[in-house]
SEMAR-914949 format. One record per residue: x, y, z of N, C-alpha, C in turn. Coordinates in steps of 0.05 Angstrom, whole numbers, plus 5000, padded with zeros to 4 digits. Example, Ala and Ser with C-alpha at 12.3 -4.5 7.8 and 13.67 -1.06 7.14 Angstrom:
! SEMAR-914949
526448865156524649105156526449345156/525749555142527349795143525850015157/
This chain:
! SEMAR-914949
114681261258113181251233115081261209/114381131186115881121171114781181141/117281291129116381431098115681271079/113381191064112980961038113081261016/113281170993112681310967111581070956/109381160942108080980919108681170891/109181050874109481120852107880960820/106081150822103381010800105580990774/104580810756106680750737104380590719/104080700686101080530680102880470644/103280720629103580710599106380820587/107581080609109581170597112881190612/114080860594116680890608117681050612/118481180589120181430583119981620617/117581650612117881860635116481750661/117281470665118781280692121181320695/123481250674125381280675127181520687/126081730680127382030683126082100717/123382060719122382020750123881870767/124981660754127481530779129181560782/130681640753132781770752133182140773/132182170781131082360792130482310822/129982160824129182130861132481970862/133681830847136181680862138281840853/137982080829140582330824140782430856/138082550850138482810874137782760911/137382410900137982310939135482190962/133582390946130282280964130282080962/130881830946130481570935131381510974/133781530978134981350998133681471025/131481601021131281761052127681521052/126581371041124781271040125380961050/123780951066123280661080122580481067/120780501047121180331026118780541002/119680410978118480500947117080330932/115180360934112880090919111280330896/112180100879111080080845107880030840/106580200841103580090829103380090808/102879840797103679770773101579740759/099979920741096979900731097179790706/097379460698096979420670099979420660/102879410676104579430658104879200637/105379220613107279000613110379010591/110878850574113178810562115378930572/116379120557118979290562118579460598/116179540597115779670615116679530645/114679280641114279070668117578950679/118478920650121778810657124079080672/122879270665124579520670123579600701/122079540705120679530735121779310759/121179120738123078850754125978830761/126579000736129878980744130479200771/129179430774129579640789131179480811/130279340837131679200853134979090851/135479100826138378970816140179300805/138579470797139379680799140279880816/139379850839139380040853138179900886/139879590896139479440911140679530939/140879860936140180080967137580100974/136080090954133680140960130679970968/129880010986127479780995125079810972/124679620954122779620932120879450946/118579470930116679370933114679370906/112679240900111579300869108479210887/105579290868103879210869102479250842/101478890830100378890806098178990804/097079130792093979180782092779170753/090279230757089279300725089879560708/090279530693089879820671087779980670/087280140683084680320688085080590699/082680730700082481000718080680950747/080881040762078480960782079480790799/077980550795078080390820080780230818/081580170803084080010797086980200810/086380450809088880510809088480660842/085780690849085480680888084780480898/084880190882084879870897087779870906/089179920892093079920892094380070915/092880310918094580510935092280490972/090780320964089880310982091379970994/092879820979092679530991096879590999/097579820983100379931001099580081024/097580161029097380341053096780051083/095079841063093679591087097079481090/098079491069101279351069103279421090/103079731089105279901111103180041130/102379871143100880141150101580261180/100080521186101480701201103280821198/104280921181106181111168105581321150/107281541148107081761114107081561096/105581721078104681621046105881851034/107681731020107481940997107481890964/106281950950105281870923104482080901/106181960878107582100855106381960834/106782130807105081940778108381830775/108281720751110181680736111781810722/109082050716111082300700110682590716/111582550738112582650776115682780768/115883000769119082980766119483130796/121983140805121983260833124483320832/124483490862127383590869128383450890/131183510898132383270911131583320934/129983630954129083570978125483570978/125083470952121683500957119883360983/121183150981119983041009120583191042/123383271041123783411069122283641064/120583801049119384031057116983911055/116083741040112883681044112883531080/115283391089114583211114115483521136/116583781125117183911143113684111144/112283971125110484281123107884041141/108583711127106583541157106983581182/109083611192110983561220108383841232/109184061218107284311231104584241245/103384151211099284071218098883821228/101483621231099483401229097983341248/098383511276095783481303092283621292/092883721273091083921265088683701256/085783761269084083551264082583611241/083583821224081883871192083983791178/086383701182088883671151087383381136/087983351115087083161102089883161081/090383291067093283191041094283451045/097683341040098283531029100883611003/100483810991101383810966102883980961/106583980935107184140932106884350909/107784500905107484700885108084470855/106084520846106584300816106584610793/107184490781107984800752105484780746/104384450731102284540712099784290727/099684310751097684400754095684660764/093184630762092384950760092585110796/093384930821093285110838095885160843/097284950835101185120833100985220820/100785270793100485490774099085780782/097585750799096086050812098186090826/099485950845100586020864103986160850/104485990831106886100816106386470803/104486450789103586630776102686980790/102486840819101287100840103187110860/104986940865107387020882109487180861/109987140826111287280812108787490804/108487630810106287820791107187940761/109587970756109987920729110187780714/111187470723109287230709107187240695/105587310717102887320717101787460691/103187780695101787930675102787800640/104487690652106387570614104087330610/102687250620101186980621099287020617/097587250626095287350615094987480585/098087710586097487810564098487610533/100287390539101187170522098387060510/097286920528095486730523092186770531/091187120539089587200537087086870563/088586930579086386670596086986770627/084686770638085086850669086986670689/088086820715088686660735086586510756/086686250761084686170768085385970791/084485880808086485560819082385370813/082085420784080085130790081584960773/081284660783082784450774082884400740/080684480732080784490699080584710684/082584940694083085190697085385210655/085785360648088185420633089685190626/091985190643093685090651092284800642/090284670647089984320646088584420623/086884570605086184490587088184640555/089984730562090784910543093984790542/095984570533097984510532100484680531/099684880508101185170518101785320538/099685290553099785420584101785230601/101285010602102984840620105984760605/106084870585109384810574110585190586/109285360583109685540587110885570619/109585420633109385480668112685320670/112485100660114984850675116884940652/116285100634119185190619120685350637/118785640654118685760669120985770691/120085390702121785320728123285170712/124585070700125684820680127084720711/129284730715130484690720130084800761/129584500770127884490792129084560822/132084650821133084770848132885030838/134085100820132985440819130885540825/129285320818126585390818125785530844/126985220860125985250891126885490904/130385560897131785770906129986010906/128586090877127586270871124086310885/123486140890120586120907121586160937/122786030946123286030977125286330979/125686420964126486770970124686980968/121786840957119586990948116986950975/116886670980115486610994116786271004/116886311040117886141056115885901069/113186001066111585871077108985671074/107485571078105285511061102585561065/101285491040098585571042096785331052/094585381053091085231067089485261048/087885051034086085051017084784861016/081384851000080184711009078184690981/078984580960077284490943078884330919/077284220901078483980875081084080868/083283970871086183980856087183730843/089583710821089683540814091883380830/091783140842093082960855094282820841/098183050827099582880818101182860836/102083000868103882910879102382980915/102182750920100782880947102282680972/100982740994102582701016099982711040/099982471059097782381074098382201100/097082201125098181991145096581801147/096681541161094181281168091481441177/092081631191089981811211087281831175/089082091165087882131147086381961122/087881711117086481581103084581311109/084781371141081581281156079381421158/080581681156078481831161076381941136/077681801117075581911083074981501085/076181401106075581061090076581041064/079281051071080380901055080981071018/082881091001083481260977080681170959/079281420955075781400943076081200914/074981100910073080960879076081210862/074681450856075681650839076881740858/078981740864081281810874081682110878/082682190850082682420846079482680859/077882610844075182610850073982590866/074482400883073182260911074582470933/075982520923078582680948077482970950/076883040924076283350919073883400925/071883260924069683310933069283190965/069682970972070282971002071383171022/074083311019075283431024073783751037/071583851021071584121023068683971038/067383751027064683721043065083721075/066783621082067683511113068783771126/070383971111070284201109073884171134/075483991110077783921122079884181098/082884101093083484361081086484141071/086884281051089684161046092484371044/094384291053096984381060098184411030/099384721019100784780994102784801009/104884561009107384631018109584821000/109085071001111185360978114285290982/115185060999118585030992118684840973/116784640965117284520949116284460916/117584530899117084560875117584320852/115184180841115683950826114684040798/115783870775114383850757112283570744/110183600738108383480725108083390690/109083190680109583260652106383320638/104583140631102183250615099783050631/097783230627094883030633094383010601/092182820612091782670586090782820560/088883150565087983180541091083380539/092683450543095383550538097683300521/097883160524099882950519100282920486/098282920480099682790444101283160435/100283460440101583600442104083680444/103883580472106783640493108583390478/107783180466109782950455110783050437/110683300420111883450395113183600394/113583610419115183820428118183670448/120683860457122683640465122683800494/119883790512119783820526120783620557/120083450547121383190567124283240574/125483190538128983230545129883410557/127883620554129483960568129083870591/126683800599126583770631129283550653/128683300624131783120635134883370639/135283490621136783620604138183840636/135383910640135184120665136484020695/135383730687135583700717136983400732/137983310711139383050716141983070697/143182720695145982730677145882510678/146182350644147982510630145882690614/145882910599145383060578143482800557/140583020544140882810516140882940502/141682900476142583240457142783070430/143083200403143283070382140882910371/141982740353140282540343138782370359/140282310381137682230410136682370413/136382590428133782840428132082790408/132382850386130882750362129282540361/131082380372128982100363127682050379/128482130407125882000430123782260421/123082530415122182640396120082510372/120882300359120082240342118181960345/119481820375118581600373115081660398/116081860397113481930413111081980393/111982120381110782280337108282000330/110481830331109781650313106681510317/106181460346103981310355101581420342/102681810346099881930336099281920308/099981940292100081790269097681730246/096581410256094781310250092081530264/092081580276089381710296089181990271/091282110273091682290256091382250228/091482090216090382100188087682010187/086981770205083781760205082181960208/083182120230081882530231081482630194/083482680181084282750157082482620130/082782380142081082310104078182150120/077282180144074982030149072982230140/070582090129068382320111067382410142/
């Protein structure tokens, strides 16, 4: 059986770039059978920077798949026609703004290897910072985290999917500031806790992990993906795998993003965990050029009656 990664890729280079830069720094890149691009709607700068990947880094078995620009069905038409593509093998699949550590995949394929005879597994997932069931899980394996998190930002610990953490941008710059820097991270979790958890209701599916078995058995990645999974999942009364060795970061969901763009959260995270450094007047400006989009939206708020 062999390893695919899909990697959803729809609006934001920037943090494509640092996601690849990142799987071929720290090595997972070369442990994958092949890496296919779902490509939702790219185009200009983006589509060419995609295209070139193969001439970049021509160790690696690429693959691309075009789609539409959408939520829903467009972006589980894609990951469903790489699964008809390779099929019989691990899936594993990441957003765009997925950041990882260099053994994320050997502990998520070490935490499958355990369940995968197991006739309830359905996905499984690692500790993400900001989403809300890594975030529980960060927050209650440190219990002083925890209490700084409550008493900071006055909001309960929770693992529901639109918990804190996804609706409060502060919360989730707070968590992945937390881990910045993603082998310590791990060092520091796998001294705390070695093993993983079982769970069984809606999470957010920015980095998950699945076999052919399993994605026959829901028929195929749902309409709503995200959605389709989370409510399937607990109806069938199957469970999903928190693999605790492996620790990723998540940059923003969507009602977080124009926020988190004001901040030089991205670079810290590059900053943290790759090379070279961006510092100075670059820091600044990718800073700024993020600023800018919001802008117009922002003054129509301001002087519209």
């Amino acid at each position: 059986m062999k390893n695919i990664l899909m990697i959803l890729t729809s609006h934001r280079l920037d943090c494509l770039k640092l996601c690849i830069d990142l799987l071929i720094q720290g090595g997972s890149a070369n442990r994958f059978d092949r890496i296919c691009l779902l490509c939702s709607g790219i185009t200009g700068r983006h589509r060419r920077f995609v295209r070139s990947l193969p001439n970049r880094h021509p160790d690696i078995s690429w693959d691309f798949i075009w789609g539409a620009r959408g939520r829903g069905k467009p972006i589980s038409d894609m990951q469903n026609e790489c699964v008809r593509r390779y099929a019989h093998n691990l899936y594993f699949k990441i957003d765009e703004d997925t950041f990882v550590s260099s053994d994320w995949d050997l502990a998520l394929q070490d935490a499958y290897e355990h369940y995968k005879d197991h006739p309830d597994l359905s996905l499984l997932t690692p500790v993400v910072t900001n989403n809300q069931r890594g975030a529980y899980h960060l927050l209650t394996t440190f219990p002083e985290l925890g209490e700084e998190f409550v008493r900071r930002f006055n909001k309960p610990i929770v693992t529901d999917r639109m918990g804190p953490v996804w609706l409060y941008p502060q919360c989730a710059e707070f968590l992945v500031r937390r881990f910045l820097n993603l082998e310590q991270a791990n060092r520091e979790l796998r001294a705390q806790d070695d093993t993983t958890r079982t769970f069984s209701y809606p999470f957010s599916i920015n980095c998950i992990c699945y076999d052919h078995r399993h994605w026959e058995e829901i028929g195929g990645v749902p309409e709503e993906d995200e959605n389709g999974w989370g409510k399937w999942i607990p109806e069938q009364n199957k469970f999903i795998v928190l693999a605790c060795r492996a620790v990723v970061h998540h940059y923003a969901f969507f009602v977080q993003q124009n926020w988190l763009d004001r901040t030089t959260l991205l670079e810290d995270i590059r900053n943290a965990n790759c090379f070279p450094p961006v510092s100075g007047c670059r820091k600044r400006w990718r800073q700024i050029r993020r600023i800018l989009p919001q802008i117009p939206a922002a003054l129509l708020r301001k002087y519209s009656p």
